[in-house]
C-alpha positions as a Python dict, from the first residue, in 0.01 Angstrom:
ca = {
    (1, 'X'): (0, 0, 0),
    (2, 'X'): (64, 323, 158),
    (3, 'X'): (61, 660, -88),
    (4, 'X'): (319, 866, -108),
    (5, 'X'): (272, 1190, -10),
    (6, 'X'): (624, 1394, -68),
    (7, 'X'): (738, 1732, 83),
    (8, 'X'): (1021, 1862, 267),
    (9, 'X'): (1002, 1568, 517),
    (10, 'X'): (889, 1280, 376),
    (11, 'X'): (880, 922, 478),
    (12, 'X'): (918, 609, 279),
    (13, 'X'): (801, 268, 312),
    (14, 'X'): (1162, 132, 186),
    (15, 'X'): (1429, 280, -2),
    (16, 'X'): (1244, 173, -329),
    (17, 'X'): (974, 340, -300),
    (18, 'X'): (1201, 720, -360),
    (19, 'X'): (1344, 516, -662),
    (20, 'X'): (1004, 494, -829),
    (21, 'X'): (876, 893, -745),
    (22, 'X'): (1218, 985, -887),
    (23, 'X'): (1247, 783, -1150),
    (24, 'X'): (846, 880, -1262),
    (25, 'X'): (960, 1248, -1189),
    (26, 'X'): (1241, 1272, -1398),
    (27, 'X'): (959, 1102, -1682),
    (28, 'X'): (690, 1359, -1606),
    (29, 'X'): (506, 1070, -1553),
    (30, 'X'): (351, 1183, -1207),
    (31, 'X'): (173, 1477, -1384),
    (32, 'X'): (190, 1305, -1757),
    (33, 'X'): (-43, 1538, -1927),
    (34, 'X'): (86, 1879, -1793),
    (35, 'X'): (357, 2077, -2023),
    (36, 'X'): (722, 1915, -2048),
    (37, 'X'): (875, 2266, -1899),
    (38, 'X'): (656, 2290, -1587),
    (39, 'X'): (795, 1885, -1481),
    (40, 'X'): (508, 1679, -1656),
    (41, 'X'): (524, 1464, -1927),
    (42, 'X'): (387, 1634, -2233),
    (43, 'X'): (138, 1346, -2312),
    (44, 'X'): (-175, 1340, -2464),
    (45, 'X'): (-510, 1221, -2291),
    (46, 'X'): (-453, 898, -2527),
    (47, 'X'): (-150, 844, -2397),
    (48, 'X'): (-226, 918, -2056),
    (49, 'X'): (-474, 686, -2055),
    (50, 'X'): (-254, 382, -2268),
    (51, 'X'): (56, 457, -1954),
    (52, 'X'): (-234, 418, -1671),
    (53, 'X'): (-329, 74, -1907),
    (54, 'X'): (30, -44, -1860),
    (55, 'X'): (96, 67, -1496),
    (56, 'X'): (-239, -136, -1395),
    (57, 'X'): (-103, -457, -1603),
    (58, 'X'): (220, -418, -1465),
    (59, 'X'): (41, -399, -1106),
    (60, 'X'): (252, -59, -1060),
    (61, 'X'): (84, 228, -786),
    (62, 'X'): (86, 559, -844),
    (63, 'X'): (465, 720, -753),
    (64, 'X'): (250, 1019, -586),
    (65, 'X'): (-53, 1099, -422),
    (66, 'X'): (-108, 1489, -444),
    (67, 'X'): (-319, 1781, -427),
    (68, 'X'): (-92, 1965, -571),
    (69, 'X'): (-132, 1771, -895),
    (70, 'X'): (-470, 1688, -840),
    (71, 'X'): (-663, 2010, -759),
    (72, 'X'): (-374, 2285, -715),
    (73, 'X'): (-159, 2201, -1037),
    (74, 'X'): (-492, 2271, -1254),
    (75, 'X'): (-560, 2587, -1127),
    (76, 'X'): (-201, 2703, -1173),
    (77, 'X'): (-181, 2614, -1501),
    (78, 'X'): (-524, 2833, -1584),
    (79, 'X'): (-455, 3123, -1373),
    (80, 'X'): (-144, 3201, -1246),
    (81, 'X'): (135, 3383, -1405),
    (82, 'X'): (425, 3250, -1580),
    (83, 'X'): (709, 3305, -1318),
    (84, 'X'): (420, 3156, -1024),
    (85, 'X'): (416, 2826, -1284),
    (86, 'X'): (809, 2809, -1299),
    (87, 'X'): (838, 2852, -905),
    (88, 'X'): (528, 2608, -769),
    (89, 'X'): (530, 2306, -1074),
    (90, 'X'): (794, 2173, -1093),
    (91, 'X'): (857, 2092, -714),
    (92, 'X'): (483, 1910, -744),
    (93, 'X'): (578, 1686, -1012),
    (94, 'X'): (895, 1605, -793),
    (95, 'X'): (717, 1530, -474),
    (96, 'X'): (921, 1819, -326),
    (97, 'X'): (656, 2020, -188),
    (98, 'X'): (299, 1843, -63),
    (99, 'X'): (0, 2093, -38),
    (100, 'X'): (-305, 2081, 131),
    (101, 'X'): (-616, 2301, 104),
    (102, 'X'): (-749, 2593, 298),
    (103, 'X'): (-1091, 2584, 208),
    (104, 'X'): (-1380, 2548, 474),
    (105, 'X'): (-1388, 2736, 829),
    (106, 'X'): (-1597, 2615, 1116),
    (107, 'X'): (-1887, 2880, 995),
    (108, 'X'): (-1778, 2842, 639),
    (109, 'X'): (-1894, 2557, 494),
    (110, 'X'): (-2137, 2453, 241),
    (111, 'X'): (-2189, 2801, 232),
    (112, 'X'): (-1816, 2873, 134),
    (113, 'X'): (-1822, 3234, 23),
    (114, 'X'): (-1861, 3363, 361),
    (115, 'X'): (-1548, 3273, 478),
    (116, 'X'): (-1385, 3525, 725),
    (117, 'X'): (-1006, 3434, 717),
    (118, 'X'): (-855, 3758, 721),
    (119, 'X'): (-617, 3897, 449),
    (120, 'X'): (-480, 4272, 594),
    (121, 'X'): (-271, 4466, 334),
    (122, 'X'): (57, 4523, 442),
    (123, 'X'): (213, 4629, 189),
    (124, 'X'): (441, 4380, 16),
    (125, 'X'): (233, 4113, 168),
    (126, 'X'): (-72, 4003, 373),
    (127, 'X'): (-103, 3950, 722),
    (128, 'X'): (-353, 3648, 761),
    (129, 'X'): (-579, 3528, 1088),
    (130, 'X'): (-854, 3331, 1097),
    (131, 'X'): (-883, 2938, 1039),
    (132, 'X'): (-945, 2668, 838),
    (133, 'X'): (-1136, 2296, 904),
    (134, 'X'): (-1181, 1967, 740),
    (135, 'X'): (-761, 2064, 606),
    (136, 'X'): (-676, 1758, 493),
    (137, 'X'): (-319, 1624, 610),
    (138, 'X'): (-236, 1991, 721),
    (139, 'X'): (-53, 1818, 956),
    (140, 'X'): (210, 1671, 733),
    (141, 'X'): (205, 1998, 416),
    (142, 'X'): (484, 2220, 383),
    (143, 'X'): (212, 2462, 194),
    (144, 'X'): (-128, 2568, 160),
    (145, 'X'): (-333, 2683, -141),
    (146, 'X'): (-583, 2897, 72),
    (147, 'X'): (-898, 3175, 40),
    (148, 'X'): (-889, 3476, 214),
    (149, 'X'): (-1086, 3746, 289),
    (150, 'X'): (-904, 4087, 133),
    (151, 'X'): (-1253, 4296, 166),
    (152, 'X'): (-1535, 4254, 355),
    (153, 'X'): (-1791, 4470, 164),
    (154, 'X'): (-1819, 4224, -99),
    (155, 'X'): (-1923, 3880, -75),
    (156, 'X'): (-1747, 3694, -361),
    (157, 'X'): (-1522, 3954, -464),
    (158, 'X'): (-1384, 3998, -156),
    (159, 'X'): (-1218, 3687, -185),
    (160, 'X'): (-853, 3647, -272),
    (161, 'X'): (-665, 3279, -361),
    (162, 'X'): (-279, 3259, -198),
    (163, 'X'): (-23, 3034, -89),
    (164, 'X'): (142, 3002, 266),
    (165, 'X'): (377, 2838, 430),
    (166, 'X'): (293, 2598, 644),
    (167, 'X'): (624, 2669, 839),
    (168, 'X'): (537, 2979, 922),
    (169, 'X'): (531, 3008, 1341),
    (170, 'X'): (141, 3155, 1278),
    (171, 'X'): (35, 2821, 1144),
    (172, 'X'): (-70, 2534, 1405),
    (173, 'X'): (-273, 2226, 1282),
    (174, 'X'): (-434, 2031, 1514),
    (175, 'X'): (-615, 1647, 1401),
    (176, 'X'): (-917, 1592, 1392),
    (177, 'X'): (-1061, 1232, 1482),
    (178, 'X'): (-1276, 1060, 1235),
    (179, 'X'): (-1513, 774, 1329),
    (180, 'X'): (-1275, 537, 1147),
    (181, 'X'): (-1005, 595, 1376),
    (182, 'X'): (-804, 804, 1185),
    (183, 'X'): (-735, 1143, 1130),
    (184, 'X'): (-641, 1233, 737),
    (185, 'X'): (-839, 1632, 880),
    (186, 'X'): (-748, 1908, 1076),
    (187, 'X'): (-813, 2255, 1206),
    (188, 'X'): (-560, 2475, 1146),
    (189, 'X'): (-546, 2790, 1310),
    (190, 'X'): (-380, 3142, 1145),
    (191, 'X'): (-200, 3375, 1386),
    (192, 'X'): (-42, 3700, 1223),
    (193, 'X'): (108, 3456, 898),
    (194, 'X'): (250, 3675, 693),
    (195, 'X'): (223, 3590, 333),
    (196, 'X'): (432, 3774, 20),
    (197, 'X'): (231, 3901, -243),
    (198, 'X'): (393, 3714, -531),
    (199, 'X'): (196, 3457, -340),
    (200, 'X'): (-144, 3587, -451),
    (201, 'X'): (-255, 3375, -741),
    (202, 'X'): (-462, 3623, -977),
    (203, 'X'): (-590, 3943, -899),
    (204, 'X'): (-705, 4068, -555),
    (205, 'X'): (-1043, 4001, -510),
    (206, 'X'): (-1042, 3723, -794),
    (207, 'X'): (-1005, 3397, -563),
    (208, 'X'): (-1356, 3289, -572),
    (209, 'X'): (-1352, 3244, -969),
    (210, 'X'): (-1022, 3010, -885),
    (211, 'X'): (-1182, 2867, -606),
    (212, 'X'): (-1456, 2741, -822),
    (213, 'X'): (-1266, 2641, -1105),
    (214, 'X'): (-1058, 2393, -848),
    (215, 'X'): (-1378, 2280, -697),
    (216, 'X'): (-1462, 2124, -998),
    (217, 'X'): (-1132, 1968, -975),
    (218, 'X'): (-1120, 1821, -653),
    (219, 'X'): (-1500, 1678, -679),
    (220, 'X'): (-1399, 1548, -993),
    (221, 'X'): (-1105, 1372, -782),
    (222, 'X'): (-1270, 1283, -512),
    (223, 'X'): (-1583, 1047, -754),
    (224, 'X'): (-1309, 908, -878),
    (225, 'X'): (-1111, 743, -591),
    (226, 'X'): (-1338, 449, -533),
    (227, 'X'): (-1242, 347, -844),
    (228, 'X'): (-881, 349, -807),
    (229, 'X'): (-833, 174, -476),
    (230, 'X'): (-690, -121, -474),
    (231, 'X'): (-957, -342, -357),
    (232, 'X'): (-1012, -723, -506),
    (233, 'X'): (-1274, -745, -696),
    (234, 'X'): (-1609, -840, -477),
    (235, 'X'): (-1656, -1196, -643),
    (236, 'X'): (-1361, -1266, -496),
    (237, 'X'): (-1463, -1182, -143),
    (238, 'X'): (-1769, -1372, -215),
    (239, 'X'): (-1568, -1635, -284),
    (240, 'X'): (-1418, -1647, 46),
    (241, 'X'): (-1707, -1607, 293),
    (242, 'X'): (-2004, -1739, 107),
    (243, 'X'): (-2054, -2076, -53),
    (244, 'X'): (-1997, -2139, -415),
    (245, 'X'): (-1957, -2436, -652),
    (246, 'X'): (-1712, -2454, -933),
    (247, 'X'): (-1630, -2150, -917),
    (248, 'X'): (-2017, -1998, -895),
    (249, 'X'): (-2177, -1839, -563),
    (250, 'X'): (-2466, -2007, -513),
    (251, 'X'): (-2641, -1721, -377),
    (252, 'X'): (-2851, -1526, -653),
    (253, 'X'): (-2920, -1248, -518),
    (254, 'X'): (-2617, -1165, -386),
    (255, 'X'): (-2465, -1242, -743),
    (256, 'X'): (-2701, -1012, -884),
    (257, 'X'): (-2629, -738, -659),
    (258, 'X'): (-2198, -792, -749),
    (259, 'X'): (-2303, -770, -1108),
    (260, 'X'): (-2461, -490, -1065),
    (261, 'X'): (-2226, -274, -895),
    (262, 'X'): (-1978, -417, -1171),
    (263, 'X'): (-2216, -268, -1404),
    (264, 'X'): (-2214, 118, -1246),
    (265, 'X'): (-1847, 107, -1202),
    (266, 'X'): (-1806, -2, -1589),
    (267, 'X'): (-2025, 264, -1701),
    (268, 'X'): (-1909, 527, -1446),
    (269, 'X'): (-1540, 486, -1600),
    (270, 'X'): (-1692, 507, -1936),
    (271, 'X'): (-1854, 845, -1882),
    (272, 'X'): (-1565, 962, -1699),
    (273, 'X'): (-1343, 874, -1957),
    (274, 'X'): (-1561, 1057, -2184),
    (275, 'X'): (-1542, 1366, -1981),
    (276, 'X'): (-1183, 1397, -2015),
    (277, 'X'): (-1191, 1359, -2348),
    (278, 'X'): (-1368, 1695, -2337),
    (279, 'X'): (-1201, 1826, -2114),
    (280, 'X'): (-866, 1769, -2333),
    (281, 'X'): (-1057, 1901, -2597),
    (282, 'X'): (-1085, 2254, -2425),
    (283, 'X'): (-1422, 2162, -2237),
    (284, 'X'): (-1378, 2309, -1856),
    (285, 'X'): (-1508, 2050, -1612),
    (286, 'X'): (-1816, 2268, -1531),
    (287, 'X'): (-2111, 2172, -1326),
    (288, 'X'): (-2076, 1766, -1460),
    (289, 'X'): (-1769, 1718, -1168),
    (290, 'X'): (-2082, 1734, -934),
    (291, 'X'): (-2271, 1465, -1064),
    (292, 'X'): (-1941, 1282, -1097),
    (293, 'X'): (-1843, 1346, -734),
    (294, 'X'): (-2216, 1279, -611),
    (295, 'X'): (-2279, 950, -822),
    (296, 'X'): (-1888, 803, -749),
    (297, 'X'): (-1920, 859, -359),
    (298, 'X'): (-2238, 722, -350),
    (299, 'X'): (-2136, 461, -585),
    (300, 'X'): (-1870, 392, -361),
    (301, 'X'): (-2066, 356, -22),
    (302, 'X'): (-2274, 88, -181),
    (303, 'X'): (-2003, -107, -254),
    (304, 'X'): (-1881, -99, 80),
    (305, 'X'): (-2206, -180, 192),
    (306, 'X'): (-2185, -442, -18),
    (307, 'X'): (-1840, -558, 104),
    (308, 'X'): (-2008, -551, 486),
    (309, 'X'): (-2296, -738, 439),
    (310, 'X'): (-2055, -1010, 278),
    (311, 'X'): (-1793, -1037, 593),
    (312, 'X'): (-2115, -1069, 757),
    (313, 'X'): (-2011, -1088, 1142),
    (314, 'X'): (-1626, -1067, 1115),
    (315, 'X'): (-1728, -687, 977),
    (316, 'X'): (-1786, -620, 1340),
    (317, 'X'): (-1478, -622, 1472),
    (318, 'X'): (-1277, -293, 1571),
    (319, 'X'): (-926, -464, 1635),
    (320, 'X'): (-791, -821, 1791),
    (321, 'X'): (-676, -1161, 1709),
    (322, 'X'): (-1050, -1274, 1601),
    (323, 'X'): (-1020, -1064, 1299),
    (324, 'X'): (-819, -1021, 1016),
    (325, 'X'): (-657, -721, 782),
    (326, 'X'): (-877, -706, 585),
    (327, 'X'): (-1196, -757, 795),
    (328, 'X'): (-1028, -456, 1003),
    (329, 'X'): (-953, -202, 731),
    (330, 'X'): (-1325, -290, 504),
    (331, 'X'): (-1473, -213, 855),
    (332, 'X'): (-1284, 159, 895),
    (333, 'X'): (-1281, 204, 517),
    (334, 'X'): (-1657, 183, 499),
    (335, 'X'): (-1691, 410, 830),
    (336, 'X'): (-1425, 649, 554),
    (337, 'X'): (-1663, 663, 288),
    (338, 'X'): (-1939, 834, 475),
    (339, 'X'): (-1690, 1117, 491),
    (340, 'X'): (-1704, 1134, 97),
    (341, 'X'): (-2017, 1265, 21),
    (342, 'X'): (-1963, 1527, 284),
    (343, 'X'): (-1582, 1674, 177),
    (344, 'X'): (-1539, 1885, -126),
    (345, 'X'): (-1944, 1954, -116),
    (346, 'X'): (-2190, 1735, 69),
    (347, 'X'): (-2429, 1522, -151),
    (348, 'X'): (-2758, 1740, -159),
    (349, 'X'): (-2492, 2041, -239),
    (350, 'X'): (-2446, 1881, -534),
    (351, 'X'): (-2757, 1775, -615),
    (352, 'X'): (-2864, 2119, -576),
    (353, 'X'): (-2577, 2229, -826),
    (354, 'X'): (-2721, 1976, -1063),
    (355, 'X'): (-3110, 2025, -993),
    (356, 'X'): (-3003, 2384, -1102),
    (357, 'X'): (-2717, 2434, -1333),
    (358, 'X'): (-2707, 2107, -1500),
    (359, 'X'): (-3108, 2022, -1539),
    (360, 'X'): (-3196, 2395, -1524),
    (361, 'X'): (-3504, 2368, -1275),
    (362, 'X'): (-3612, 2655, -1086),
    (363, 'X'): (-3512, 2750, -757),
    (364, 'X'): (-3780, 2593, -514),
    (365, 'X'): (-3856, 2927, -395),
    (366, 'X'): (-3987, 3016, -712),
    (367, 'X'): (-4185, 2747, -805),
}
C-alpha cells in the first residue's frame, strides 16, 4: 500500500485513508513517544513497542510516513528552542507539513562538511543560493530542514542548520531518475530564497553538531526499513515458484539460505530493539546507527537477492502481460535497494565510522 506522505497538498488513496492519519493524530499515535504538548502521544518505549504489536496483529500501516518525525522531529526536540517546538511539531504529527532534507550537493557528498550552499546575512534573515542533490521527494515538501554555509573560513563551524520554504519562487526541484524507474530524488536548486532567522535552528555556526546528531537518526531509519515493508515472508514465495511437499520445499539449500536470512532479521530486531531501549534510557544513538544502517541495507539486498534468484526468470521482466505485480515491483524494488547503502552514508562510510569510532583502530595512515 502506498504511504502517506501529508503536507499542504496531499493526496489520498480513498477517503479512508485521511480518517486513519486524523484519527492517529488526534491520538499522538503517529509520533507516540514524543511529549503530549508538541502532538505525540506521551508513551513510553514499552508502550510504543506493545501499540506497534497490536497495529501489526491488526494488519494496520503506519497513518504517516515522515521525515519530519523520523529524522527532523528528533533533532527539534534536542536543539531547538521552545517557541521553534510549538511552531514546527505539532503540524508533523498532523501530517500538515511534509519535510524533506537538504543535505548533500553535487560536490558535497560523503564528504558533507564542505558543502557550499550559501547563507548571506541580511539582517533579519538569510539570503540562500547554492543546491542540494539526492533531496528526497523535494518535489512533493512544503519545507526543508537544510545546511548552509554562514562562513567560509571555517570548515565545520561555518555551518548553520535552517528551515525553508519550499514555496518560496527561489526553490525549483527537478527528479532525478533512478535505475528502478522511479524517482523518490531530486536536485533542487536555491536562487536568492530568503529565509527568516527564527528559522535558524541553534546557534549560527552550530548546524554541523545538529547535522550529525540527525545523521544518526536517519541511518538509524533507513537499516530499519527492510524490516518494515510489507513483504510475505520468503517461504511463502518459495512456496509458489519452487516445488515443495506437504508443505516443505524440497530444495535444501535454498531452505537453508530462507532460514538463514530469518535468522539475521530475528536478531537484527533484537539488537535494535535493544538500542532503543538505550536510547529511551538517555543513551544518544552515537556511532552504533552506522552499523545499524550498514548491516540492515546490506541485510536487506540479500534478501532481495534472495527473492530474485527464487522468481528465477519471471524476475526479468521490466513491464507486460507475461509478468505479474509482484514479479514487476521485486524486480524494481531490488534495483531500490542498491540505492540504500549509498543514501544517508554509503557502506564503506560507515564502515569507516565503525573501523574508527566504534572498534577504535587507527587511521590507515598511521598504521
Amino acid at each position: 500500500m502506498k504511504s502517506v506522505g501529508g503536507g499542504r497538498r496531499p493526496t489520498y488513496k480513498n477517503p479512508e485513508t485521511k480518517v486513519w492519519l486524523d484519527l492517529m493524530a488526534a491520538k499522538g499515535w503517529t509520533a507516540p513517544e514524543w511529549p503530549t504538548k508538541y502532538g505525540g502521544g506521551g508513551l513510553s518505549r514499552q508502550e510504543h513497542m506493545i501499540l506497534q504489536e497490536e497495529m501489526a496483529r491488526l494488519k494496520c500501516r503506519s497513518p504517516l510516513s515522515s521525515f519530519g518525525i523520523w529524522m527532523l522531529g528528533p533533532a527539534l526536540l534536542e536543539f531547538a528552542s521552545e517557541e521553534q517546538k510549538l511552531e514546527h511539531l505539532p503540524k508533523i504529527t498532523k501530517g500538515e507539513i511534509r519535510w524533506c532534507q537538504g543535505y548533500s550537493e553535487p560536490n558535497a557528498g560523503s564528504d558533507l562538511a564542505s558543502l557550499q550552499c550559501k547563507a548571506d546575512d541580511m539582517g533579519d534573515h538569510y539570503m540562500l543560493n547554492g543546491s542540494k542533490v539526492w533531496t528526497s521527494y523535494a518535489d512533493y515538501s512544503d519545507m526543508m530542514f537544510c545546511l548552509v554555509r554562514t562562513d567560509f573560513k571555517n570548515k565545520h563551524k561555518g555551518i548553520s542548520f535552517v528551515l525553508l520554504d519550499m514555496d518560496d519562487p527561489g526553490v525549483k526541484a527537478v527528479p532525478i531518475q533512478l535505475i528502478s524507474g522511479n524517482s523518490p530524488f531530486c536536485e533542487t536548486f536555491l536562487t536568492n530564497v530568503k529565509v527568516p532567522k527564527v528559522n535558524r535552528i541553534g546557534e549560527e555556526g552550530f548546524g554541523w553538531t545538529i547535522a550529525k546528531a540527525l545523521l544518526q537518526h536517519e541511518r538509524t531509519m533507513i537499516g530499519d526499513l527492510g524490516s518494515h515493508q510489507e513483504l510475505a515472508p520468503l517461504s511463502v514465495l518459495a512456496q509458489k515458484y519452487t516445488q515443495s511437499q506437504e508443505g516443505k520445499l524440497l530444495d535444501r539449500v535454498l531452505r537453508d539460505k530462507i532460514a538463514q536470512i530469518d535468522m539475521k532479521n530475528d536478531a537484527f530486531q533484537l539488537t535494535m530493539q535493544k538500542f532503543r531501549e538505550e536510547t529511551e534510557a538517555g543513551q544518544p544513538p552515537g556511532p552504533a546507527a552506522s552499523m545499524f544502517k550498514y548491516y540492515g541495507t546490506e541485510l536487506n539486498k540479500e534478501k532481495y537477492e534472495l527473492m530474485l534468484n527464487i522468481i528465477g526468470y519471471q524476475s526479468l521482466g521490466w513491464e507486460g502481460e507475461l509478468f505479474n505485480e509482484t514479479e514487476l515491483k521485486t524486480t524494481r524494488d531490488w534495483l531500490r535497494t542498491k540505492g540504500n547503502s549509498i543514501e544517508g552514508g554509503t557502506s564503506e562510510i560507515q564502515l569507516n565510522i565503525i573501523s574508527r569510532r566504534v572498534l577504535g583502530l587507527p587511521d590507515g595512515g598511521k598504521r
